[in-house]
C-alpha positions in Angstrom: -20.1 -17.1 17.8 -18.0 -16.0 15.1 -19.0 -12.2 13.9 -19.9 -11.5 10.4 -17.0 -9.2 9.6 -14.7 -12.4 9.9 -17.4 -14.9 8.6 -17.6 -12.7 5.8 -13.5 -12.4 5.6 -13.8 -16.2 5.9 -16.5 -16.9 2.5 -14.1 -14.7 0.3 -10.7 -15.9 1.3 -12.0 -19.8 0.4 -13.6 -18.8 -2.6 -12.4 -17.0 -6.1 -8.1 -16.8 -5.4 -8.4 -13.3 -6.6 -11.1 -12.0 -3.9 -10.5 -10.7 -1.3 -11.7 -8.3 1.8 -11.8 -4.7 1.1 -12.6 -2.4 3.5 -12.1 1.9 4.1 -12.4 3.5 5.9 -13.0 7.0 4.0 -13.8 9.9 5.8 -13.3 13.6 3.3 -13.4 16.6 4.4 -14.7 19.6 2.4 -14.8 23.1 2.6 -13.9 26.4 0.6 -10.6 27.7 0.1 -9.2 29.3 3.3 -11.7 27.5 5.4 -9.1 25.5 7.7 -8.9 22.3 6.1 -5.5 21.6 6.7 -5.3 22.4 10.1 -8.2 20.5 10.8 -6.6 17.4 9.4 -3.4 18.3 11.1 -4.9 18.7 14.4 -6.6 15.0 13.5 -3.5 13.6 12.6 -1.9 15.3 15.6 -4.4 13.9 18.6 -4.4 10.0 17.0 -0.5 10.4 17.4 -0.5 10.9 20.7 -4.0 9.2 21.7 -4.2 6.0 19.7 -0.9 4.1 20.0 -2.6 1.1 18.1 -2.5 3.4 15.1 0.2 4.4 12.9 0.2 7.7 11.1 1.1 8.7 8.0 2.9 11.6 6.6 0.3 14.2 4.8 0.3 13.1 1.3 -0.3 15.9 -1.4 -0.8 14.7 -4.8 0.1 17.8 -6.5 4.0 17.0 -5.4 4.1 14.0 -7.3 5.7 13.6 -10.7 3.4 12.8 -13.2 4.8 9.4 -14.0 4.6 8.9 -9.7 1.9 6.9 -8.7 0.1 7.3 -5.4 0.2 3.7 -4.6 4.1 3.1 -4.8 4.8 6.4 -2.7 2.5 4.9 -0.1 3.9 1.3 -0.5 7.8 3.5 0.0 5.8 5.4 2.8 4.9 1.2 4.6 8.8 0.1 3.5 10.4 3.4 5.1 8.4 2.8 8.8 9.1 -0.6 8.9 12.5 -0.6 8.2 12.5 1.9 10.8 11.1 -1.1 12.9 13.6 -3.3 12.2 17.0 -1.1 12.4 18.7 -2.0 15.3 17.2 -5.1 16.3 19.2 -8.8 16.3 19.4 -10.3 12.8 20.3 -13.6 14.3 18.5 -16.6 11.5 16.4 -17.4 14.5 15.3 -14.2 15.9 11.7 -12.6 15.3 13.4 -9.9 13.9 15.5 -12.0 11.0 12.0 -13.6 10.0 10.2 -10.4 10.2 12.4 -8.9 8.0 12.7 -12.1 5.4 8.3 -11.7 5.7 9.1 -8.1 4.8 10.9 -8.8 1.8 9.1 -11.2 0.6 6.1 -8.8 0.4 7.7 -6.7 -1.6 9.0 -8.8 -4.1 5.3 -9.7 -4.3 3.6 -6.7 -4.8 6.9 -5.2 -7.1 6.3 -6.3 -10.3 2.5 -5.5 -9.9 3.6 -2.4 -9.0 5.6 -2.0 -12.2 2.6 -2.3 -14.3 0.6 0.6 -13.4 -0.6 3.3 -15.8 2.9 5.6 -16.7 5.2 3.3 -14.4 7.4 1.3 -16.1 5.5 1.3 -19.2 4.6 -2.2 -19.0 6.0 -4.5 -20.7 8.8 -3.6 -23.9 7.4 -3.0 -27.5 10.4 -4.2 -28.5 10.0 -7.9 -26.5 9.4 -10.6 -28.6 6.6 -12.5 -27.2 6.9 -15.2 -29.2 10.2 -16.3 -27.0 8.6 -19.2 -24.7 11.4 -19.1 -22.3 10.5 -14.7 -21.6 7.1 -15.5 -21.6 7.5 -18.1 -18.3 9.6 -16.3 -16.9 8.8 -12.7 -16.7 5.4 -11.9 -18.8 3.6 -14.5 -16.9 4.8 -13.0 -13.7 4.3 -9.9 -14.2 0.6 -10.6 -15.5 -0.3 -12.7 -13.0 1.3 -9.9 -10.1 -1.0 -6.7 -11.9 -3.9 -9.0 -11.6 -3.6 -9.6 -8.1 -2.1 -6.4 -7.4 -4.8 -5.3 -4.4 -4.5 -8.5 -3.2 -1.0 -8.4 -2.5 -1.3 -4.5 -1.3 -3.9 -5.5 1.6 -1.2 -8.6 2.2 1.7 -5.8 2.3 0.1 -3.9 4.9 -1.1 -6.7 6.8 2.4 -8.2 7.6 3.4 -4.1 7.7 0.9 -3.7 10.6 2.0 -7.4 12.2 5.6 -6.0 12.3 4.6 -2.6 13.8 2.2 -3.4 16.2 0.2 -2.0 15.3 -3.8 -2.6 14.2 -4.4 0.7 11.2 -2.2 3.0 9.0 -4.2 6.3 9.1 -3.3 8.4 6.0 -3.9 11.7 5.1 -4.4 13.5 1.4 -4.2 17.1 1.2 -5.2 19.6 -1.6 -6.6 16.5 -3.6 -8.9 18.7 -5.7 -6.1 21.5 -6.8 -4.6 19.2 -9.9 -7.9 16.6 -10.6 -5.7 15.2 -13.3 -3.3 14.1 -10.3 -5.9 13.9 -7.7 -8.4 11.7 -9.8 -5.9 8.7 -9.1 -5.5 9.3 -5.3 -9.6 8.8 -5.8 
C-alpha cells in the first residue's frame, strides 16, 4: 500500500498548481547565555558529518552577519548553488553525460527560483517606480514573470532543493542558525 506521507504528497501535487508539500523539520535549541549552545549544535553538526552520509550539512548560518538588505533565503539558495557546483566540477560535460543534464537541471532551477528571489522584502526593490506599466510589451515580458515567480516562490525553493539533493546524493540538507535571538530585527526573518 501506498503510505500517507506520499498519498498526501500525491492529493496536493494534482490539486491547486500553487500547493505544495511542506514539511520541517525544526528542532530549537534554547538556553541562557554561556550555557553551550553552540557547541552543542557544533558537536550535532559534527557527528551527522561523519555518521549520516545520506545527509548534507550546512555551514552555521548566523543572521546577525547578514547585511540588512541580505535575505536569509538567497544566502541559503548560494549556500545549495556553491555545494552543487562543487558536485559537478570535474566531471564530463559531454551533451550526453549525467553530468551535462545535471548541470542544464541545475540551471534551470535557478533561473526559476531567480526572479522570485528578486522580489523579496529589501532585495531588488521590486519592480521600478519609474516603469511604465502601461507598456503591454514590459508587462508580458518581465512583470508577469516576475509576479507569477514571487507567487510560487516556495514552490520553486522545495523544487531547488529537490533536484540539489538528486544531484548530491543525497536525501536532507541539515542547516544550522546560530545566535538567532541576538538582532530579532534580523532573526525574525530566519523565523
Amino acid at each position: 500500500g501506498i503510505n500517507g506521507y506520499e498519498q498526501t504528497k500525491r492529493d496536493i501535487e494534482s490539486s491547486e498548481p500553487y500547493t505544495y508539500y511542506n514539511s520541517n523539520s525544526v528542532i530549537s535549541i534554547l538556553g541562557g547565555r554561556g550555557s553551550g549552545k553552540t557547541s552543542f549544535l557544533r558537536s550535532v553538526l559534527k557527528e551527522f558529518k561523519s555518521s549520516y552520509t545520506d545527509v548534507k550539512v550546512l555551514s552555521i548560518i548566523d543572521p546577525t552577519m547578514l547585511d540588512e538588505s541580505a535575505h536569509v533565503l538567497v544566502l541559503l539558495v548560494s549556500i545549495i548553488d556553491d555545494e552543487v557546483k562543487k558536485a559537478l566540477e570535474g566531471s564530463e560535460m559531454d551533451i550526453h553525460s549525467k553530468s551535462f543534464e545535471n548541470k542544464r537541471r541545475w540551471l534551470n532551477e535557478l533561473k526559476k527560483i531567480s526572479s522570485g528571489l528578486a522580489m523579496l522584502d529589501n532585495l531588488g526593490n521590486g519592480f521600478k517606480r519609474d516603469v511604465n506599466w502601461q507598456d503591454d510589451e514590459y508587462v508580458m515580458k518581465k512583470g508577469l514573470v516576475a509576479v507569477s515567480s514571487s507567487f510560487y516562490l516556495g514552490k520553486n525553493f522545495h523544487s531547488l532543493v529537490d533536484t540539489a539533493l538528486g544531484i548530491l546524493g543525497k536525501k536532507a540538507f541539515l542547516l544550522a542558525f546560530d545566535d538567532v535571538d541576538v538582532d530579532m530585527s534580523k532573526g525574525w526573518k530566519v523565523l
